[in-house]
C-alpha positions in Angstrom: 91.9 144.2 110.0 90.5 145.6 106.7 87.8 143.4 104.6 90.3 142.3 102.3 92.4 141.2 104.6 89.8 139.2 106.6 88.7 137.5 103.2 92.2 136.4 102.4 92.4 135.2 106.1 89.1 132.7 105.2 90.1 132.0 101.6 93.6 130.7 103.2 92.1 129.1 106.4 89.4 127.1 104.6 91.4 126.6 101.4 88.2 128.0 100.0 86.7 131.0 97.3 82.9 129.9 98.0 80.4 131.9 99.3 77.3 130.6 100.1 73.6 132.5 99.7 71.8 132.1 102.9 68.3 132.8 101.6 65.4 131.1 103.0 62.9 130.2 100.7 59.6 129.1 102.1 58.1 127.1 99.1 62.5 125.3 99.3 63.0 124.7 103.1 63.0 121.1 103.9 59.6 119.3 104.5 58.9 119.7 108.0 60.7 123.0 108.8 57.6 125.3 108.7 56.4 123.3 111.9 58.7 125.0 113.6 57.5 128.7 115.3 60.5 130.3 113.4 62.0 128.1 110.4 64.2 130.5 109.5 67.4 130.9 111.8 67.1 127.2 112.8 67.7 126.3 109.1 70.8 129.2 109.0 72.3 128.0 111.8 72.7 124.1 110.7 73.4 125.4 107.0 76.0 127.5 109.0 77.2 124.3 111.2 77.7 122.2 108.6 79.7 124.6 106.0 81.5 127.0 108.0 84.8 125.1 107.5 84.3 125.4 103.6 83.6 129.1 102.6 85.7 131.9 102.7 82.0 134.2 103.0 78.5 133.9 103.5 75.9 135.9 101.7 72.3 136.7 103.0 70.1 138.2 100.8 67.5 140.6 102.3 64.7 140.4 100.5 64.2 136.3 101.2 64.2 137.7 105.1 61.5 140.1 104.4 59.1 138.2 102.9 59.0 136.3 106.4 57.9 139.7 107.9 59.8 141.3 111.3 60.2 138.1 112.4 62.0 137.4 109.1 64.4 140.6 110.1 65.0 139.2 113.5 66.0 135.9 112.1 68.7 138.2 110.0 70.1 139.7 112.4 70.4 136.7 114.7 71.8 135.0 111.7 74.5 137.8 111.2 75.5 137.5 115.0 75.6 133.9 114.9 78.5 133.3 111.5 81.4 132.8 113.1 83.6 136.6 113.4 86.1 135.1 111.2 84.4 134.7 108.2 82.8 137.6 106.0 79.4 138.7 106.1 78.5 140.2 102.9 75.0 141.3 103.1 73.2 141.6 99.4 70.2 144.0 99.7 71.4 146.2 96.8 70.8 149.7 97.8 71.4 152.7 96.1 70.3 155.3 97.2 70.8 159.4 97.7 73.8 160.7 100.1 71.7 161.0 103.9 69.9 157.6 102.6 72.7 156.0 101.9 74.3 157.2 105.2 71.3 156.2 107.1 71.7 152.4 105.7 75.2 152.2 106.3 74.6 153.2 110.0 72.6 150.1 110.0 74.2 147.8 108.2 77.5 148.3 109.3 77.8 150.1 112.4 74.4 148.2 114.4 74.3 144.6 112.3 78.7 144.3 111.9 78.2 143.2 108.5 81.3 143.5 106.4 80.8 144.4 102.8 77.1 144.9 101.4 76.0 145.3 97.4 75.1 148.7 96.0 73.6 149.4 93.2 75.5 152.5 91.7 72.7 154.3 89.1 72.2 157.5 91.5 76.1 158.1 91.4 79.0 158.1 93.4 76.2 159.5 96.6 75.0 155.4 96.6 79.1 154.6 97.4 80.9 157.4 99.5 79.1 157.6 102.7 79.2 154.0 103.0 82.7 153.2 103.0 84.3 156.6 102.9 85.0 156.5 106.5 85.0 152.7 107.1 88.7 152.0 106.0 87.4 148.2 107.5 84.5 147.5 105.5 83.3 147.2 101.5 80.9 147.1 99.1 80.4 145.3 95.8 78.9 147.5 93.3 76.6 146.1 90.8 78.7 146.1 87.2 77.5 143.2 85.5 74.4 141.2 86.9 73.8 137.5 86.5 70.2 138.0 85.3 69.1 137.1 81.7 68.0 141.2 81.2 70.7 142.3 82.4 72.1 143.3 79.0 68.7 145.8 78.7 70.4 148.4 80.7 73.8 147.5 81.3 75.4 147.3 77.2 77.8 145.0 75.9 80.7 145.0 78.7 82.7 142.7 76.0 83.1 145.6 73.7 83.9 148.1 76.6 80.8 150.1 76.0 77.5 150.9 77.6 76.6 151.3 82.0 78.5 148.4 83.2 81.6 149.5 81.6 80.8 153.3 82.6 80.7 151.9 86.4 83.5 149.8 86.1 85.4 153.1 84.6 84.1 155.9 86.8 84.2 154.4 90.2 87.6 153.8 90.0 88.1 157.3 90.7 86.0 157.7 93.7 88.6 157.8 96.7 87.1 156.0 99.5 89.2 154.5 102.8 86.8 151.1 102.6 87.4 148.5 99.4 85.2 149.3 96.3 84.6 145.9 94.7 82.2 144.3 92.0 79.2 142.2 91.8 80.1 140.7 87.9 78.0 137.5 87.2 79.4 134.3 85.8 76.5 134.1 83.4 78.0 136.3 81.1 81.9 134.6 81.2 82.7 136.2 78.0 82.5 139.8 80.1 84.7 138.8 83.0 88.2 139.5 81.2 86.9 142.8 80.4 85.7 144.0 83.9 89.3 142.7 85.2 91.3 144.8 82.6 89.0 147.9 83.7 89.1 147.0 87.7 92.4 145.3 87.7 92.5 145.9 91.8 88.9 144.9 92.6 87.6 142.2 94.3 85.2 140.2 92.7 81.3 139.1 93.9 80.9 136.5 90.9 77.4 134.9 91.6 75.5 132.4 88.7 77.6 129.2 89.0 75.1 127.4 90.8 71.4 126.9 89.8 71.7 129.7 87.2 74.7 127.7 85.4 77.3 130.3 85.1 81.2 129.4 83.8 83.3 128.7 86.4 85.9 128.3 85.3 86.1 131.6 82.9 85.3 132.6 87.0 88.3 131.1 88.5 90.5 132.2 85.8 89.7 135.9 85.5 88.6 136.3 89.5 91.1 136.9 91.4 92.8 140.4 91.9 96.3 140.9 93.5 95.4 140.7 97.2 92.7 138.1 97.4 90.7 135.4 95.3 86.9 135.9 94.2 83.9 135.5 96.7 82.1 133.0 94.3 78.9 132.3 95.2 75.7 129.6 95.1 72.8 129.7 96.7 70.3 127.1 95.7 72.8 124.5 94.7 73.7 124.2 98.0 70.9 125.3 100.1 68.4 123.1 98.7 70.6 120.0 98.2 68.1 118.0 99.9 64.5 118.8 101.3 64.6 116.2 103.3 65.8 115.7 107.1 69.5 115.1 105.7 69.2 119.2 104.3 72.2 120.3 106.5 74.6 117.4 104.9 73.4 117.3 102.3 74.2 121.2 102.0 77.7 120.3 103.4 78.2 117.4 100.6 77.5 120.3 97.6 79.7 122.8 99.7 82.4 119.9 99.2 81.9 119.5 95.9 81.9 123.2 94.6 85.0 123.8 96.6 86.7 121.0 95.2 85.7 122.3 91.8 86.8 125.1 92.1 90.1 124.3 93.9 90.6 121.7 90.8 90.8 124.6 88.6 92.7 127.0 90.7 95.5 124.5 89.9 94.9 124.6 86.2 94.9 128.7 86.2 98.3 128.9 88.1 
C-alpha cells in the first residue's frame, strides 16, 4: 500500500481530513504533567487514545521533541511506534538538505522510525527531494510551497499572481520523477493562494496547516484541498492539544477533535 492509498484508507475509515500536531510544549502540558519522570509520551499516548478514531494523520513536529533533550527523541520514536499502523505518520522536521544528507535522513526517518511522509523544505533543489522518495514508491513528502507563517511572503512572492519561490516550487517539482508521492505543505493563512497552488499541482496532496490557533480559512481549505485520489491532511495543533490544561486534557482534546471534524465534514457537503 502506497501513502496515498493508506491516507484515503483513514480519510474513509474515520470519515475524517484532520490531522493533529503532536507537539509537546512544556510551558502548555497540563498542570501536573511535569511530575511525571517523562511527560512527554504519556501525554501522546492519551492524546493518541482519545483521537485516534477522528483523524485521518497525525503530525509530530521535531523540534518540540528536542527541546526535551534525548529523552525528548526517545519519547518520538516511542510515540511513532505507538499510532496505530493504520493511520499516517507524517513527521514535520523540515529538512532540506544536500543529496548524501538527504539520503542519510531518509535512512532514518523512513527506513529505522516507519514514518510515512515527512516535510522538506525544497531551497537546495531537487537533491532535498529525490533520494527521499525516489526509491520509496510507499512513502512521501510534503514540500514546503506556501507556509502558514506571517513572513512567509519575504521569500516566497505573491503565489496569487503566479510569481515568485512558491510558485517556482510548485512549477519545477512537478517535473522531478520520483516512485514516492511529492505533495505540498500550503498554509490556510493565505486562502486567497490555495486556488493557485491547485491549478499548478492539480495531482498533489495537500499538508494545509493554520486553521487552528493561527486562524487560517477553512473553508477556502476544504474547497480547494482535495486532489483526485484523496482529501487534504488538514492540520491543528494547539487547538486541540491544549484544549484543557487541566486533568480532563485528553477529552477535552477529543471534544475539539469532534468539533473540527464536524466542521470540516459540514463543509465537505457544501463543496460537493
Amino acid at each position: 500500500m502506497n501513502y496515498l492509498e493508506k491516507l484515503k484508507a483513514a480519510q474513509e475509515r474515520n470519515n475524517s481530513w484532520l490531522c493533529i500536531g503532536l507537539d509537546p510544549d512544556p510551558v502548555r502540558l497540563r498542570v501536573d504533567a511535569t511530575k511525571w519522570d517523562e511527560p512527554v509520551l504519556p501525554f501522546n499516548k492519551a492524546i493518541i487514545k482519545a483521537t485516534a478514531d477522528l483523524v485521518c494523520a497525525y503530525k509530530p513536529n521535531l523540534g518540540f521533541y528536542l527541546q526535551w533533550g534525548a529523552a525528548g527523541v526517545i519519547a518520538l520514536e516511542r510515540t511513532i511506534a505507538y499510532i496505530p499502523d493504520h493511520i499516517p505518520v507524517i513527521l514535520d522536521c523540515k529538512t532540506g538538505d544536500i543529496g548524501h544528507t538527504q539520503a542519510a535522513w531518509a535512512a532514518g526517518l523512513f527506513d529505522e522510525w516507519g514514518v510515512d511522509a515527512i516535510t522538506v523544505n525544497p531551497y537546495v533543489g531537487a537533491e532535498a527531494v529525490l533520494p527521499m522518495i525516489k526509491n520509496r514508491p510507499d512513502k512521501a513528502v510534503y514540500i514546503l510551497a506556501r507556509t502558514s507563517n506571517p513572513s512567509a511572503t519575504q521569500f516566497q512572492g505573491d503565489l496569487r499572481q503566479g510569481e515568485g519561490l512558491s510558485a517556482a516550487v510548485l512549477r519545477q517539482s512537478q517535473s522531478w520523477e520520483t516512485a514516492g508521492h511529492k505533495g505540498y505543505v500550503v498554509g490556510a493563512t493565505y486562502p486567497q493562494e490555495l486556488q493557485m497552488a491547485r491549478e499548478l499541482a492539480p495531482e498533489a496532496n495537500f499538508l494545509i496547516p493554520g486553521i487552528g490557533a493561527q486562524g487560517g480559512d477553512l473553508e477556502t481549505a476544504v474547497h480547494y484541498g482535495p486532489d483526485a485520489a484523496a482529501g487534504p491532511v488538514i492540520s491543528a495543533s494547539r487547538s486541540i492539544l491544549y484544549a484543557s490544561v487541566k486533568m480532563d486534557f485528553a477529552e477535552a482534546a477529543r471534544t475539539a477533535a469532534q468539533q473540527t471534524r464536524a466542521l470540516i465534514n459540514q463543509m465537505r457537503k457544501q463543496v460537493i
